[in-house]
N, CA and C of each residue as an Amber inpcrd file, in Angstrom:
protein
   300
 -19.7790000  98.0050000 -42.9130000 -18.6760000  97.8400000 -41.9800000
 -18.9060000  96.5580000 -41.1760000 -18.1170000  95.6770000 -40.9030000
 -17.8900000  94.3780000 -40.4050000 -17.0950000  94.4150000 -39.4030000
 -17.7700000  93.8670000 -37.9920000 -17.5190000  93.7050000 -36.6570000
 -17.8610000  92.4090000 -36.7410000 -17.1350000  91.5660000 -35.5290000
 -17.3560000  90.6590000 -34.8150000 -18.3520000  90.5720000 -32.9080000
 -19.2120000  89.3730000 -33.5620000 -20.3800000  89.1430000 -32.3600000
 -19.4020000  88.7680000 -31.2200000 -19.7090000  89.8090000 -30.2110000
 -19.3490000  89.3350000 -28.7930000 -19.4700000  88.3010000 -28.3150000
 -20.8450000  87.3010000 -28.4310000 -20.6280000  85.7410000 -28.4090000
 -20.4710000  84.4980000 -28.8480000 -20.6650000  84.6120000 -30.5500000
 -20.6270000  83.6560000 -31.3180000 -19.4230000  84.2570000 -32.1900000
 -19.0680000  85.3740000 -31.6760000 -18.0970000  85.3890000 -32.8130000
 -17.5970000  85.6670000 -34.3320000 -18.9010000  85.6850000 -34.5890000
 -19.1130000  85.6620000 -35.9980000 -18.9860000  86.9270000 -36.8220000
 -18.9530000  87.2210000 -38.0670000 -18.7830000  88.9020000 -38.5340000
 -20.1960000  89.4260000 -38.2880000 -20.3600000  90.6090000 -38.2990000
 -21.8160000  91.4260000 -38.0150000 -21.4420000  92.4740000 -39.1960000
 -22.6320000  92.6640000 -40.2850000 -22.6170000  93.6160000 -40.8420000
 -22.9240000  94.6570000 -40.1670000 -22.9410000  95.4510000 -39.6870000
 -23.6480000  96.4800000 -39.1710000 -24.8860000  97.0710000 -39.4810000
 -24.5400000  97.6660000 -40.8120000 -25.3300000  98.1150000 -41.9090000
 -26.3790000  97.3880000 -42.7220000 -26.1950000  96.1020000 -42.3640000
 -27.3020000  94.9990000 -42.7770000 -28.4220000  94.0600000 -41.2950000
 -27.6010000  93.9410000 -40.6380000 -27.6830000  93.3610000 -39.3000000
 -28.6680000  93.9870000 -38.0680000 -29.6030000  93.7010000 -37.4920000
 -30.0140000  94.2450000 -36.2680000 -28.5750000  93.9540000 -35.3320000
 -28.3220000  94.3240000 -34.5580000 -27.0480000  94.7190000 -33.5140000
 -27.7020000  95.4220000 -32.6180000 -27.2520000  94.9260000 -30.9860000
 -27.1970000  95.5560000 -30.0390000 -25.7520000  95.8650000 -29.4010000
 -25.5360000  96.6110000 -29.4010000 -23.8940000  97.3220000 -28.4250000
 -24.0170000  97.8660000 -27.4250000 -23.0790000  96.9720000 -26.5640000
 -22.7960000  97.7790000 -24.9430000 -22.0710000  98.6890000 -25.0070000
 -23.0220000  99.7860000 -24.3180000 -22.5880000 100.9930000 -23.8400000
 -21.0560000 101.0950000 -23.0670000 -20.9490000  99.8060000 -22.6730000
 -19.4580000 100.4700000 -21.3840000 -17.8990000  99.6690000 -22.5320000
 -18.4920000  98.5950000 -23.2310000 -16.8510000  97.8280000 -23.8520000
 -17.1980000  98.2630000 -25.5140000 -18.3770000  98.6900000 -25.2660000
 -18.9680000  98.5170000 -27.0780000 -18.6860000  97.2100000 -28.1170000
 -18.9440000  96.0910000 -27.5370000 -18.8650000  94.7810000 -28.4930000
 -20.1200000  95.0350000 -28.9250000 -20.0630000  94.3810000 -30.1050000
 -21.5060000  94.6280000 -30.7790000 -22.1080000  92.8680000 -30.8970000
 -23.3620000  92.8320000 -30.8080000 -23.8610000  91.2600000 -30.2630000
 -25.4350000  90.9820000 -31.4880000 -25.4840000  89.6510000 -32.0010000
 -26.5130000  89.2060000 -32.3080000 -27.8510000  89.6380000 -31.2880000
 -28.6760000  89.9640000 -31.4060000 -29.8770000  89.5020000 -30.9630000
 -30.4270000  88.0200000 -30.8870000 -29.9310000  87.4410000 -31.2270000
 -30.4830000  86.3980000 -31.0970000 -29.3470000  85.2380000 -30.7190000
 -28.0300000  86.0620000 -30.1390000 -26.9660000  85.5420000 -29.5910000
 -27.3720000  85.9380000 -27.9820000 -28.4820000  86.5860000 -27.8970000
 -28.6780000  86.9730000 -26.4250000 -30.1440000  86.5980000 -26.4450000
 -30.6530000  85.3220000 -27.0230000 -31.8720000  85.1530000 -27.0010000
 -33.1040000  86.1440000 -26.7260000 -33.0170000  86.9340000 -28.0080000
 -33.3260000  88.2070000 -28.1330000 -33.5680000  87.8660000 -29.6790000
 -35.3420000  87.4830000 -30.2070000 -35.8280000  87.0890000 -31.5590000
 -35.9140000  88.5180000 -32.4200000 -36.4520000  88.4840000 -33.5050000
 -36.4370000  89.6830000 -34.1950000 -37.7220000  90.5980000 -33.5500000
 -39.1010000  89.7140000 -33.1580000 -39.7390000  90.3300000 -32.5700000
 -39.9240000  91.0160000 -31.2720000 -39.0110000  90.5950000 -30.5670000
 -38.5890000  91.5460000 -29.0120000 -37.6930000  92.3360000 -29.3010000
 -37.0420000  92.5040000 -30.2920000 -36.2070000  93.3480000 -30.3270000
 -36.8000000  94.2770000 -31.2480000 -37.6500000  94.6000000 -31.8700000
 -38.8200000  95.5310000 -32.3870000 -39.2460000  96.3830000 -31.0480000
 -39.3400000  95.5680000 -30.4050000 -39.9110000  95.6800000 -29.1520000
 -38.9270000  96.8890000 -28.1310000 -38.0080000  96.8680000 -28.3360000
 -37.2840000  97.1530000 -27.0420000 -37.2070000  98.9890000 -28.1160000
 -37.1400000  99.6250000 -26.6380000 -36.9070000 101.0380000 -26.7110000
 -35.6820000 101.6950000 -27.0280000 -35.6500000 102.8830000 -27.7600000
 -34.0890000 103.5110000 -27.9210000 -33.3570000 103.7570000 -26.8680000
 -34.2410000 103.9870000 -25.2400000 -33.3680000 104.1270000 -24.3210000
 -32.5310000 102.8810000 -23.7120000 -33.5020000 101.9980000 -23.7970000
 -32.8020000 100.7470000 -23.4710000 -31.4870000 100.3610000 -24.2360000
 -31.9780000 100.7230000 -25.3630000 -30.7840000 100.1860000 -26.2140000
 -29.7400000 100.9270000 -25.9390000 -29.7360000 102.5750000 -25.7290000
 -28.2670000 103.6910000 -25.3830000 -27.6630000 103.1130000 -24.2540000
 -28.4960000 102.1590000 -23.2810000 -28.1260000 102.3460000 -22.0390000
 -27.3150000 100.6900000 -22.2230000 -27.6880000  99.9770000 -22.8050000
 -27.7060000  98.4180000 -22.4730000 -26.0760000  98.2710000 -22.2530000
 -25.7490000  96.9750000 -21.5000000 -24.3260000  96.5440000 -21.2450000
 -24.2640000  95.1960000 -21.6410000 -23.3420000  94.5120000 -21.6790000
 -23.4120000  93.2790000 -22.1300000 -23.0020000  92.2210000 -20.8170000
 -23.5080000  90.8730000 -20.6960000 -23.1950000  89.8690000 -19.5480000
 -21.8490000  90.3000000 -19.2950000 -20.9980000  90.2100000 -19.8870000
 -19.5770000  90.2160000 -19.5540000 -19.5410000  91.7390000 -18.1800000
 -19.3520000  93.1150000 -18.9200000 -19.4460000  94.2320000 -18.2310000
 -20.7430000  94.2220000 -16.9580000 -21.5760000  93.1860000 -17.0140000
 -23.0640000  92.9860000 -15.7680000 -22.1300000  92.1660000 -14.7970000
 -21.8290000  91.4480000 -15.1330000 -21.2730000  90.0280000 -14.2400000
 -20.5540000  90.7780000 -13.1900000 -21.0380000  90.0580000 -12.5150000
 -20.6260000  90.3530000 -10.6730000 -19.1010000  89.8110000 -10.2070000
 -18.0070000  90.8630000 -10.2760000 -16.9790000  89.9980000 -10.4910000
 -16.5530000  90.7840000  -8.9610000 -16.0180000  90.0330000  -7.8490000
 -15.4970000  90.4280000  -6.7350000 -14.3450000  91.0950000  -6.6120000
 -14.3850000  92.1420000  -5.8940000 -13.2840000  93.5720000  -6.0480000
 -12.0830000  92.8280000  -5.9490000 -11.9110000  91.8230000  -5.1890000
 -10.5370000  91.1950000  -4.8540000  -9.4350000  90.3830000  -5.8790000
 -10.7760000  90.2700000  -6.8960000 -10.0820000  89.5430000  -7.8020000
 -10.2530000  90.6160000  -9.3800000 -10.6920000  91.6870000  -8.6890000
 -10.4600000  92.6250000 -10.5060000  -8.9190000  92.9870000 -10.6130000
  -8.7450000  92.8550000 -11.8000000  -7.1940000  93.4890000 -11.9250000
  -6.6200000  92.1680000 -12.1600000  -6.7420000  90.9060000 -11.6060000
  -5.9040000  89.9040000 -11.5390000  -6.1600000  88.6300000 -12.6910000
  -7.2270000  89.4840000 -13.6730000  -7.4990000  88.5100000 -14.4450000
  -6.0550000  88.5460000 -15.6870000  -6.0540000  86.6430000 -15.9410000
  -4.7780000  86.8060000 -16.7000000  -4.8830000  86.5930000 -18.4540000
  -6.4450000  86.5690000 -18.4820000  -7.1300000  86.5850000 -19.9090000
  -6.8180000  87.8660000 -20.7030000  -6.5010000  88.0100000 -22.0200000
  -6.3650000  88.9790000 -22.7120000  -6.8640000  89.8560000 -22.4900000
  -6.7480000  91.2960000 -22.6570000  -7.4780000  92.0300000 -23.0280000
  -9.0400000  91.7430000 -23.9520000 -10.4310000  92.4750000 -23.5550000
 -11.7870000  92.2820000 -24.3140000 -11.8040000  90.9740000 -24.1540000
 -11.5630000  89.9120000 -23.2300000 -11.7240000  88.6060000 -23.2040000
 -12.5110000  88.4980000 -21.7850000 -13.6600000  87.6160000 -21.8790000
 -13.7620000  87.4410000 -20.2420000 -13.2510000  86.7780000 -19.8340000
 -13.3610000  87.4270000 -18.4480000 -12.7670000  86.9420000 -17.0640000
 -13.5600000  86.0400000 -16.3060000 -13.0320000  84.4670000 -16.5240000
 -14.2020000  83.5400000 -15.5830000 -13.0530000  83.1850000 -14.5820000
 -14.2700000  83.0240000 -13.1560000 -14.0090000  82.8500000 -12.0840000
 -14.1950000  81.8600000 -11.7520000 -13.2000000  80.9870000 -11.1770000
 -13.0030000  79.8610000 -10.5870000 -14.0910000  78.9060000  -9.9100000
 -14.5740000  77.5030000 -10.1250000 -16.0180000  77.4640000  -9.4720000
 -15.5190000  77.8590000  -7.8700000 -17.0200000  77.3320000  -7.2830000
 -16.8220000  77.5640000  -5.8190000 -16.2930000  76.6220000  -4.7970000
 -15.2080000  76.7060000  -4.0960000 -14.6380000  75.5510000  -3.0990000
 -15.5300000  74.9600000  -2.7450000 -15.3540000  73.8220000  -2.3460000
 -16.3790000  72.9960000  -1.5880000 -15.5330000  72.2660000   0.0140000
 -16.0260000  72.1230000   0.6840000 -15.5010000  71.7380000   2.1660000
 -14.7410000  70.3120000   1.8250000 -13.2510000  70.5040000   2.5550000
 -12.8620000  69.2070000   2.0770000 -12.0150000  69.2370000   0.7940000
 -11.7450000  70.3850000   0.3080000 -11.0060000  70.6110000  -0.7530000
 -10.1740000  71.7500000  -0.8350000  -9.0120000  71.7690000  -1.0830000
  -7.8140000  72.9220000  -1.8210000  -7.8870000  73.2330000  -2.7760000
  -8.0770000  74.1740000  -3.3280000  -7.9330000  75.2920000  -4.6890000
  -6.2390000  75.0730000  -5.2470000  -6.4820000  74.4340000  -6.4490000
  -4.7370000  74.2510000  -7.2880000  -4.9070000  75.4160000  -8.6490000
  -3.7880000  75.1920000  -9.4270000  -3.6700000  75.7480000 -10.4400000
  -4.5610000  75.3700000 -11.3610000  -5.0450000  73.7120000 -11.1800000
  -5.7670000  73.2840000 -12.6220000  -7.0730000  73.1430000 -11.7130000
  -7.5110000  72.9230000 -10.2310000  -8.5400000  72.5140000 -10.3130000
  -8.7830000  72.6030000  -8.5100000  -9.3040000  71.5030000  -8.1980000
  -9.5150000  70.7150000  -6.5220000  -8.4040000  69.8890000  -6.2540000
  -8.0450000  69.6100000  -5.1020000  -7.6560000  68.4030000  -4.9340000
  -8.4460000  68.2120000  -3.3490000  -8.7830000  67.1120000  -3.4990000
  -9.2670000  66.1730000  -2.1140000  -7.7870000  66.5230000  -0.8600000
  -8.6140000  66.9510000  -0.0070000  -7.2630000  66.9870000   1.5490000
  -7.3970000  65.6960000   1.8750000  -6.2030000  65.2680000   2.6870000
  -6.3890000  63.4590000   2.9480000  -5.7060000  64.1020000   4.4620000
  -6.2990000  63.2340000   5.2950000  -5.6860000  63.3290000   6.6870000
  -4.6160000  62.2450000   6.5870000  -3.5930000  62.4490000   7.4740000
  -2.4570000  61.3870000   7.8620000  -2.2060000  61.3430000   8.8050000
């Protein structure tokens, strides 16, 4: 059965493939798309693995802005960089404030 890697994208055999899957969206991910070699991942425990989540479902996303993401569905949601003093938040970007 053939899934696609949560970060590269790519097909994942399942049935041929080491795979790790998050518990909360269930994308299924390379090991070594999460810099995660064949030998740490020998390594890692069955509980870890039932329990694991993926960056996307970890990421610290602020209550104010859940709900308002306008990315597809199973797509992440990136957040805007951070203002800097001296600047307005636009649709595409910054713009410099100018006094007059």
């Amino acid at each position: 059965m053939e899934h696609t890697c949560g970060a590269c994208l790519s097909q994942v055999d399942v049935r041929e493939e080491q795979i790790i899957q998050c518990t909360r969206c269930v994308l299924i991910y390379h090991p070594l798309c999460l810099n995660i070699n064949d030998l740490e991942f020998d390594k890692l425990e069955q509980d870890y693995l039932n329990s694991w989540e993926c960056p996307n479902c970890t990421s610290r996303v602020p209550k104010n802005l859940i709900g308002k993401c306008r990315s597809p569905a199973k797509q992440p949601c990136y957040l805007p960089p951070v203002q800097k003093k001296g600047t307005t938040v636009t649709d595409v970007g910054f713009r410099e404030r100018h006094s007059h």
